[in-house]
C-alpha positions as CSV (number, residue, x, y, z in Angstrom):
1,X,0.0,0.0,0.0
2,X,1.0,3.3,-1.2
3,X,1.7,5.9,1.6
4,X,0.0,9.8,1.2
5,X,2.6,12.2,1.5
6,X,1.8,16.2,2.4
7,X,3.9,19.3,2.9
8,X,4.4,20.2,6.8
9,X,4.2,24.0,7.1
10,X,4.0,23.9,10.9
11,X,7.9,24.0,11.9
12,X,9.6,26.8,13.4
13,X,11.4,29.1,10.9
14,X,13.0,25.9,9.5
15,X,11.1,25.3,6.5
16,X,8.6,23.3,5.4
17,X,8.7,19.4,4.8
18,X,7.2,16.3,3.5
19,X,5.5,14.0,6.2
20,X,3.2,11.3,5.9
21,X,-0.8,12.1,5.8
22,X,-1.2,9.6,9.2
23,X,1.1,11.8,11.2
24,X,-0.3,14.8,10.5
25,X,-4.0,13.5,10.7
26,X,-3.0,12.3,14.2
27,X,-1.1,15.9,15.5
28,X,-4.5,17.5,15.1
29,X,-6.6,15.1,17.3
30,X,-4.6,16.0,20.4
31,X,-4.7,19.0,22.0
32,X,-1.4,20.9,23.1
33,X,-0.7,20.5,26.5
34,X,-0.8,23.5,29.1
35,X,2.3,24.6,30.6
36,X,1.6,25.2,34.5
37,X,3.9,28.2,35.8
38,X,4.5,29.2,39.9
39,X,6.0,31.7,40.8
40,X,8.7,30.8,43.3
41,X,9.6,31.6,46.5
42,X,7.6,32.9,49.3
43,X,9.6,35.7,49.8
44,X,8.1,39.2,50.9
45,X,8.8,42.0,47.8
46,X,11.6,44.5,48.6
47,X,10.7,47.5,49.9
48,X,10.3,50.1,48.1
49,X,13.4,52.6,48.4
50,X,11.9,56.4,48.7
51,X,13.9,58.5,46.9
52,X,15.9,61.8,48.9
53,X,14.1,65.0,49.2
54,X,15.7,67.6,46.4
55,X,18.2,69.9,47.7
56,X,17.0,73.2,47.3
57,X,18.5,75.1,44.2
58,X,21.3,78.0,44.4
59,X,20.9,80.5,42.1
60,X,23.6,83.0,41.3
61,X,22.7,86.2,39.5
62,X,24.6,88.7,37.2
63,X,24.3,92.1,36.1
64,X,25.3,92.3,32.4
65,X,25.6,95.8,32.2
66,X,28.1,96.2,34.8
67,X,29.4,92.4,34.5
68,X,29.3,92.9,38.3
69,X,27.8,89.4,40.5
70,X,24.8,90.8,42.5
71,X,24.1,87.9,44.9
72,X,25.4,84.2,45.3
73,X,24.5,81.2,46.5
74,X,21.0,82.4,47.2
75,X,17.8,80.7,47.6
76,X,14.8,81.4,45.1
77,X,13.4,83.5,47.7
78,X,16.2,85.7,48.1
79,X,16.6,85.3,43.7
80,X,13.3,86.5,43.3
81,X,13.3,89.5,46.0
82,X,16.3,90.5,44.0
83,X,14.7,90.7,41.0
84,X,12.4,93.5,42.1
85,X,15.1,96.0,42.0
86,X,16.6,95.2,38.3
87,X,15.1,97.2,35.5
88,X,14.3,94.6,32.9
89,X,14.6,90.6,32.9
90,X,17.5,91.0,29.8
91,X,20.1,93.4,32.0
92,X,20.9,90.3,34.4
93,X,21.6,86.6,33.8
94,X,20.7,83.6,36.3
95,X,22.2,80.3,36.6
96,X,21.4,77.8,39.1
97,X,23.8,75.2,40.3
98,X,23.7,71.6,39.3
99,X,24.8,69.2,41.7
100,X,25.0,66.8,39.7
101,X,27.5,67.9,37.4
102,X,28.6,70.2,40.0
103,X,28.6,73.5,37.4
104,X,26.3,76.2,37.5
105,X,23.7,76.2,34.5
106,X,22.5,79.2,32.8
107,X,18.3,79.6,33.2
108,X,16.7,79.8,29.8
109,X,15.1,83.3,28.8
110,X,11.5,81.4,29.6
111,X,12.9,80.6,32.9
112,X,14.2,83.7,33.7
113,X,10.8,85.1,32.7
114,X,8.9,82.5,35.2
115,X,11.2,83.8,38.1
116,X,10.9,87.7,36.9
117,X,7.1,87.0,37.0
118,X,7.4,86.1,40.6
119,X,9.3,88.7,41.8
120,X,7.3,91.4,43.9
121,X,6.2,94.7,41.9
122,X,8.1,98.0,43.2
123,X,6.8,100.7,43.5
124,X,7.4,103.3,41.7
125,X,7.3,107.1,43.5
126,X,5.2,109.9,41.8
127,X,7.7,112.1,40.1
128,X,7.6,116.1,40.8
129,X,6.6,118.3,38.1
């Protein structure tokens, strides 16, 4: 008796083969089995390591017209109530010190803006005709 031969398409990047009809017919009867997966140990989960509390930031501040340093080592507090007395957001330059790379970094123009919008309004005295 002659045997039924049929391309196997089922394999696993390997390529397809000839197999004989019987085995094929009979791989499709059974169902795959289940693989049953625990999870080991009963070990309690780490706990959770909370991260340190920022340090607050330094600012350092610059007048450009006279190239002269007007405060150092401040807090934003003190950076903003500084900013009250400086005519425009352009005549001074702020940089804030990065721990991290242990250099001060120039603020951006937007955050210079964000910390000039902050600062307390002065006022400004009627002048005499």
């Amino acid at each position: 008796m002659a045997k039924t031969w049929v391309l196997d398409t089922e394999t696993k990047g390997t390529g397809a083969h000839m197999v004989p009809l019987e085995k094929v017919l009979r791989g499709r009867d059974r169902e795959p089995e289940l693989s049953l997966v625990r999870l080991g140990g009963s070990a309690p989960p780490k706990p959770v390591r909370e991260p340190d509390p920022p340090e607050p930031r330094v600012f350092k501040v610059l007048d450009l017209m006279t190239r002269g340093t007007l405060a150092e080592g401040v807090d934003l507090r003190a950076t903003v109530k500084l900013l009250g007395d400086v005519r425009s957001v352009v005549d001074v330059q702020i940089y804030v010190w990065d721990a991290a790379r242990r250099r001060w970094r120039m603020l951006s123009l937007d955050e210079r803006r964000a910390l000039w919008d902050a600062r307390p309004r002065r006022r400004r005295e009627p002048q005499a005709a």
